[in-house]
C-alpha positions in Angstrom: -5.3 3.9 -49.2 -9.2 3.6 -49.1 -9.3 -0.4 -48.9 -6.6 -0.2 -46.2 -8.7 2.8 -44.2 -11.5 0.3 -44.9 -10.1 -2.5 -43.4 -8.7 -0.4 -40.6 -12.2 0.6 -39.7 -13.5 -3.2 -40.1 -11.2 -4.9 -37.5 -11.9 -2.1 -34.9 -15.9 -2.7 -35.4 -14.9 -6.2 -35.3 -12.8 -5.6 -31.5 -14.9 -2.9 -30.5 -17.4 -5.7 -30.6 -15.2 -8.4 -28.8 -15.3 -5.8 -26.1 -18.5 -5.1 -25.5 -19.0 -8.5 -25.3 -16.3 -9.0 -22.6 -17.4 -6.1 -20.5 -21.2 -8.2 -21.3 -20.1 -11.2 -18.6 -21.8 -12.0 -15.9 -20.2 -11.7 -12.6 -20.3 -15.9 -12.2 -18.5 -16.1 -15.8 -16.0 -13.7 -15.0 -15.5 -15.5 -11.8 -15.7 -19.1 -13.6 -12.6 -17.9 -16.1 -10.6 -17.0 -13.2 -10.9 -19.8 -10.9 -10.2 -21.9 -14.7 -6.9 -20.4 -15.4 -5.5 -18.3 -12.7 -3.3 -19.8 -9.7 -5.5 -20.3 -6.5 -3.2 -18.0 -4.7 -5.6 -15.0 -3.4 -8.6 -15.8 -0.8 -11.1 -14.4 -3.1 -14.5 -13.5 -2.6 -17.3 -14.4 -4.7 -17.4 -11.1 -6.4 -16.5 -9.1 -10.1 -16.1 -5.9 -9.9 -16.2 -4.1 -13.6 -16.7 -0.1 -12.8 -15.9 2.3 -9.9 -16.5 5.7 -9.1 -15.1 7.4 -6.2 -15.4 5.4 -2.7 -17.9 3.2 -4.5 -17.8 0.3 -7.4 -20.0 -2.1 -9.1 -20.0 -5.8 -9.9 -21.2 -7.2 -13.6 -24.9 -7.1 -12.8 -24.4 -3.3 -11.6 -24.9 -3.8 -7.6 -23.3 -0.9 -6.1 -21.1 -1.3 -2.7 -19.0 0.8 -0.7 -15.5 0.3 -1.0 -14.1 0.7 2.9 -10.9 -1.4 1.5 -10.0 1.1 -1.2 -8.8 -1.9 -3.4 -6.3 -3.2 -0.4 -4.9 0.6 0.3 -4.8 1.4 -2.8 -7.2 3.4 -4.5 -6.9 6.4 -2.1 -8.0 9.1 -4.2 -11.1 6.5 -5.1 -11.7 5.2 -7.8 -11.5 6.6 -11.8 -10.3 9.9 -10.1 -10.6 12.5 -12.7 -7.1 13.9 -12.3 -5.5 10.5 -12.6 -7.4 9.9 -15.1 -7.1 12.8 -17.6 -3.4 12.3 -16.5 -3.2 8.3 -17.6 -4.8 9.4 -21.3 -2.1 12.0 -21.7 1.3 10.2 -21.1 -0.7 7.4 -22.9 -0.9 9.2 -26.2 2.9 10.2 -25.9 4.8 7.3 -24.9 3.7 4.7 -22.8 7.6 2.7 -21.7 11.3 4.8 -22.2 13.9 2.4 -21.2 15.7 3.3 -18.0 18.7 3.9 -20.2 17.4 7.1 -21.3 15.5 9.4 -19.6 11.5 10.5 -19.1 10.0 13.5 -17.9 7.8 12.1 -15.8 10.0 9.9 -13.7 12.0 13.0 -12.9 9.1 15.2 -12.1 8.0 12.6 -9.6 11.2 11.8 -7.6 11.9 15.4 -7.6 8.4 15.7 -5.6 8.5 12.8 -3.6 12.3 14.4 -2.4 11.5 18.1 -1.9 8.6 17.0 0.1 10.5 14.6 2.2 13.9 13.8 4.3 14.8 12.2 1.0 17.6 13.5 -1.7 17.1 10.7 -3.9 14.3 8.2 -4.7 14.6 4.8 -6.6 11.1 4.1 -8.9 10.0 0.0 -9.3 6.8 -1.7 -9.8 5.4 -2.7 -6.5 5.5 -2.1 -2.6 7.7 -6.0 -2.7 10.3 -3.7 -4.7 10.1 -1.3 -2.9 11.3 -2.4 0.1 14.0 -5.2 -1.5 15.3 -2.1 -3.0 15.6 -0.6 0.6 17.3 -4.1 2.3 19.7 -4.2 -1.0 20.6 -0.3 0.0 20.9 -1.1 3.5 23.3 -4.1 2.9 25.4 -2.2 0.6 25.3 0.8 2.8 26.7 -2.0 5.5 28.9 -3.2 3.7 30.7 0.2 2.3 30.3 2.3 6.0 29.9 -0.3 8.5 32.4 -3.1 7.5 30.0 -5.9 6.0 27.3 -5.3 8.8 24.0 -6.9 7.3 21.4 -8.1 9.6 18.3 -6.2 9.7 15.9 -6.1 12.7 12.3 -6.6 11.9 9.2 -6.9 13.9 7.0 -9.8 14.3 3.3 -9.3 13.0 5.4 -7.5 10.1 4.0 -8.0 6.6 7.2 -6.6 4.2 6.9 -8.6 0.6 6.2 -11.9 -1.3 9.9 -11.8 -2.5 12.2 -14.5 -1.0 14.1 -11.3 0.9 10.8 -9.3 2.0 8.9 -12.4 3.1 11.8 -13.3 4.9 12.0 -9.9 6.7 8.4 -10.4 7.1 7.4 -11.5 10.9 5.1 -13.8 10.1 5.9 -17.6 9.8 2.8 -18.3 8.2 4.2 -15.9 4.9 7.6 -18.1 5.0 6.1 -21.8 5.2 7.6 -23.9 2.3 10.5 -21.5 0.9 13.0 -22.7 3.0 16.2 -22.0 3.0 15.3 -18.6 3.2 18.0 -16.1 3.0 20.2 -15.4 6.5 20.1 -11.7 8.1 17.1 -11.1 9.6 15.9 -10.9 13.4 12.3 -10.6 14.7 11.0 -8.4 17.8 7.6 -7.2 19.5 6.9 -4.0 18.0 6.9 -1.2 20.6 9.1 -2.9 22.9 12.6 -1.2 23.1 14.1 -3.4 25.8 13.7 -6.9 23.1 15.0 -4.5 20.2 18.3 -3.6 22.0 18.7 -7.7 23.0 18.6 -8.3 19.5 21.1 -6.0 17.8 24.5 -7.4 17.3 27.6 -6.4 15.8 25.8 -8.1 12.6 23.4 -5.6 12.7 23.3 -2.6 10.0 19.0 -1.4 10.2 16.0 -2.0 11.6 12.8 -1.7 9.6 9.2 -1.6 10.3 5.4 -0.2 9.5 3.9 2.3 10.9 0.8 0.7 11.3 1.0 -3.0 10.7 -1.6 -3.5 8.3 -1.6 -7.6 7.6 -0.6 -7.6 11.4 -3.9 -6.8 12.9 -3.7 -3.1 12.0 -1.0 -2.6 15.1 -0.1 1.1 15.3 3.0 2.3 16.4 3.8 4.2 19.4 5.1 7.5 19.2 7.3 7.7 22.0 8.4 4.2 21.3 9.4 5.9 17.4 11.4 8.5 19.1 12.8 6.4 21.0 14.0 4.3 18.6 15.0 7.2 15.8 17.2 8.2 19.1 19.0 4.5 20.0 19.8 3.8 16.0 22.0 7.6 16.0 23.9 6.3 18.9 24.4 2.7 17.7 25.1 4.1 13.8 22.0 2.2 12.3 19.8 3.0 9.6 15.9 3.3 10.3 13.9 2.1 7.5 10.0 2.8 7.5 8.1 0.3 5.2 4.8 3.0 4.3 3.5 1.1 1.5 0.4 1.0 3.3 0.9 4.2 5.5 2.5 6.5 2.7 0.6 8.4 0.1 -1.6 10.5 2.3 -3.6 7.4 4.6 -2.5 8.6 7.8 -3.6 11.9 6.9 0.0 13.4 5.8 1.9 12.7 2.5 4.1 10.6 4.6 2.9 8.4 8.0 6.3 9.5 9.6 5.3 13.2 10.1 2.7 12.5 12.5 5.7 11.6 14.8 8.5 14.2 14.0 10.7 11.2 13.4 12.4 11.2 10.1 14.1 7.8 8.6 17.4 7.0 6.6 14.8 5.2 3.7 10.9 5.0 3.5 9.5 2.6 0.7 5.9 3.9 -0.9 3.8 1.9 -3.5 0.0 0.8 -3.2 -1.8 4.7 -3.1 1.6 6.7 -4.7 -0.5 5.5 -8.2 -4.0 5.8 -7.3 -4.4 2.0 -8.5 -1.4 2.2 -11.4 1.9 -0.3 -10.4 4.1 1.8 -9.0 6.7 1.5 -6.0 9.5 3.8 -4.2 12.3 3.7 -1.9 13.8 7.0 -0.9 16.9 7.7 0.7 18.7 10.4 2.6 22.2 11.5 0.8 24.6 9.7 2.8 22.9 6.4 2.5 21.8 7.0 -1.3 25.4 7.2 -2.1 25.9 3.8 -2.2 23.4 2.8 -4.9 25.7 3.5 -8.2 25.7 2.5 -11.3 25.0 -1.3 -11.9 24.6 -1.1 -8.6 20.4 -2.1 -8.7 17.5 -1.8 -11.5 14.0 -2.9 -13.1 12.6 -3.0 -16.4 9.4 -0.9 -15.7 10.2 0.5 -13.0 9.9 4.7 -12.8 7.8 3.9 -16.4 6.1 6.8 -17.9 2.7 5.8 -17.7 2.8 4.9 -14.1 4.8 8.0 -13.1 2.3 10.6 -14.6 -0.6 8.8 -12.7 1.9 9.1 -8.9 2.7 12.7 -9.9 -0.7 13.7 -10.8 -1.7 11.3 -7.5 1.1 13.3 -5.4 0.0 16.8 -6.7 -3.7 16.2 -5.6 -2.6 15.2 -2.0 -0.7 18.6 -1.9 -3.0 20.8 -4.0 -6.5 19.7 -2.6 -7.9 19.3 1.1 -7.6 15.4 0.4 -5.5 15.4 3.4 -7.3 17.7 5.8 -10.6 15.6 5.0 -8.4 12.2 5.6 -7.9 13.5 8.7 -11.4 15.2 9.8 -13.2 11.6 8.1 -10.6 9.3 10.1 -10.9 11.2 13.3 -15.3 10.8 12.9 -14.9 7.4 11.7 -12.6 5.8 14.4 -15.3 7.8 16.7 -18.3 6.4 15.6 -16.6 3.1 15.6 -15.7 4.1 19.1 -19.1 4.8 19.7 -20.4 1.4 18.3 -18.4 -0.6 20.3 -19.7 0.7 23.6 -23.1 -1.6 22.9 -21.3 -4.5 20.8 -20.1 -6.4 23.3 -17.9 -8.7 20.1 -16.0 -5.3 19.5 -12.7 -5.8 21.7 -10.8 -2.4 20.6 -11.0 0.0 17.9 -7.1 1.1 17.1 -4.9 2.8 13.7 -4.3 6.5 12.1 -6.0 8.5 9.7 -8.0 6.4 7.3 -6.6 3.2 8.4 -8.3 1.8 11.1 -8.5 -1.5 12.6 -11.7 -3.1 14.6 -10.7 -6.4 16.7 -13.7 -8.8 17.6 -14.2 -11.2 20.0 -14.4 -13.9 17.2 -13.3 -14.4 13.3 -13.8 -11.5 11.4 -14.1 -13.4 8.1 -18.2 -14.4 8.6 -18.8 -10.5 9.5 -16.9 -9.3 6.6 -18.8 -11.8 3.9 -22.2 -10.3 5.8 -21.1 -6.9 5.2 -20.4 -7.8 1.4 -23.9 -8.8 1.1 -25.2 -6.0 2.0 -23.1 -3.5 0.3 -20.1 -2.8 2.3 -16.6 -4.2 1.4 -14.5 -4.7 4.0 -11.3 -6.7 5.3 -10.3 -9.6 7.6 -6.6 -9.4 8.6 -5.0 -11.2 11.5 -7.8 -13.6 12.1 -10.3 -11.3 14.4 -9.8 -8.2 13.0 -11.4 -5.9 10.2 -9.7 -3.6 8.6 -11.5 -0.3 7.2 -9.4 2.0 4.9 -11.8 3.9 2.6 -10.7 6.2 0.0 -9.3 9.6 1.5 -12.3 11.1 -0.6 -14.5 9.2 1.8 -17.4 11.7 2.9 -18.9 11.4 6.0 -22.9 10.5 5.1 -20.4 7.5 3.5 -18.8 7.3 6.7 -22.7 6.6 8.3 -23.6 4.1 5.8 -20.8 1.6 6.2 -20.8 2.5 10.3 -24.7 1.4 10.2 -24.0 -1.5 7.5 -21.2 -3.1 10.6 -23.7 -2.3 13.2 -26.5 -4.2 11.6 -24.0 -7.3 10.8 -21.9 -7.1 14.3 -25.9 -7.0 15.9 -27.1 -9.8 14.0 
């Protein structure tokens, strides 16, 4: 038993060792292994980042920058979150993966949170926002089929961003996303958001849903209109369609309430969550009022990992924080000062064309690409996003304070006045 112990101890010197030496690479070797042997798919930039700590992370050579993207809408409790993170060494020293053929404790306690907190009466756990909302277009077909007499056409809206899957890219309103995966799968229509009169040419007797975002994050960070939600929640009663909300950007606290859709009164039939449910874990979620949720039975639609323990204790403990904390309230108070002092800004930058978005997701539209100003901002610290060509998006963690607020406002003023 000694020589074994022994040789225990040996081979975790001899990994802890491989380790150190792995978290030892420079930011251009890191970089280097990557471009070597991962698929050119993601517009990288030139940067590694190894460590993070609240709205702020640092690359290999321990440059620190502020994180205004939140890891693409992700990390919105910021980074290495203390909750999360106590949580994620717990389930980890249970059980890691129980087979959806059994049952967890955490999956439960996290579908019975997301549902007592929402519309919802049941909620269906995956891996990714993608998921997510093929989940919701499976349950809208079925529901179709079952109530509706094989209705299946859903309406989307153009500047839509809804999945990489062959399903959510084509319910995605962007032709750009569908380019080279033709044939594409039938049952989709595309109009303007916030225009009602092109929505009601488009329905058919075909048509079963209609699904959008809130804020149309890849879109150009197009908000919604309240009365033109109301409207809308109003028109798909009288017609007998489902209203599906894709907030796998908007969910999880960003605009300021657990869910986007309760800053317009306007409930849906399904809302699909992923990116920030986690706090930077793979998780996903489509929830369902009781009518529609009947339809999904046994057989009836599954995934592997999907409600897995591991990533259900980091949503609940992600979840719990939102509710328990005044993550929200300072979501709100930060969002409200930052859109201002972008407001403010954009009086003297004549390249600012409009500020726009909710909460902590916010959208700044130039006169010119957005990419140049976003690499400047890099350099000096600030990470930032280009979406939609001219615009940058800015979605800091909900933690974001607002002398944090100042430094990335002064960081764009510098670049937008250079």
């Amino acid at each position: 038993m000694g020589l074994q112990l022994h040789a225990d101890a040996q081979r975790a010197n001899a990994w802890g060792s491989q380790w150190r030496e792995r978290l030892a690479m420079t930011s251009s070797e890191i970089i280097a292994r990557n471009e070597r042997f991962l698929f050119p798919v993601y517009p990288r930039a030139p940067l590694a980042l190894v460590r993070g700590e609240g709205c702020r992370v640092w690359d290999a050579e321990g440059k620190e920058y502020l994180d205004f993207f939140s890891s693409t809408v992700v990390t919105n409790l910021g980074h290495a979150h203390p909750r999360v993170t106590a949580a994620i060494v717990e389930q980890a020293k249970k059980i890691v993966h129980v087979s959806n053929l059994h049952h967890s404790a955490p999956q439960g306690e996290l579908a019975e949170l997301l549902c007592r907190h929402s519309f919802a009466s049941r909620a269906f756990l995956c891996n990714s926002g993608a998921e997510a909302n093929e989940a919701a277009i499976k349950l809208a077909r079925r529901y179709g089929c079952e109530r509706l007499g094989g209705r299946f056409e859903i309406i989307t809206m153009l500047g839509s961003f809804h999945g990489r899957t062959l399903a959510t890219l084509t319910a995605t309103g962007q032709e750009k996303v569908r380019e080279g995966f033709q044939p594409l799968p039938e049952g989709f229509r595309y109009v303007p958001l916030n225009d009602m009169t092109a929505l009601k040419a488009a329905y058919s007797p075909r048509t079963v849903a209609v699904m959008l975002e809130l804020v149309q994050g890849e879109g150009g960070v197009i908000p919604v209109k309240a009365s033109y939600l109301t409207e809308l929640r109003a028109w798909c009663d009288e017609q007998g369609l489902l209203l599906i909300f894709d907030e796998v950007q908007t969910g999880a606290g960003r605009l300021g309430k657990l869910f986007g859709y309760e800053l317009f009164g306007v409930e849906p039939d399904i809302v699909t969550l992923a990116k920030g449910l986690a706090n930077g874990v793979p998780i996903g979620a489509m929830l369902a009022r009781a009518e529609v949720a009947q339809c999904f039975r046994e057989g009836a639609h599954g995934s592997t990992f999907g409600g897995n323990p591991l990533a259900c204790a980091a949503a609940v403990a992600t979840v719990r924080t939102l509710l328990e904390t005044d993550v929200l309230e300072n979501c709100r108070r930060q969002g409200a000062y930052l859109k201002a002092q972008l407001t403010e800004l954009a009086k003297s930058c004549r390249s600012i064309r409009v500020v726009r978005g909710y909460g902590l997701l916010l959208g700044v539209e130039l006169d010119s690409p957005a990419t140049p100003v976003v690499d400047a901002c890099r350099e000096r610290g600030l990470i930032v996003n280009a979406t939609a060509g001219q615009v940058i998006r800015l979605a800091p963690p909900l933690v974001v304070s607002a002398e944090e607020v100042d430094a990335a406002v002064a960081i764009l003023a510098e670049v937008l006045g250079a």
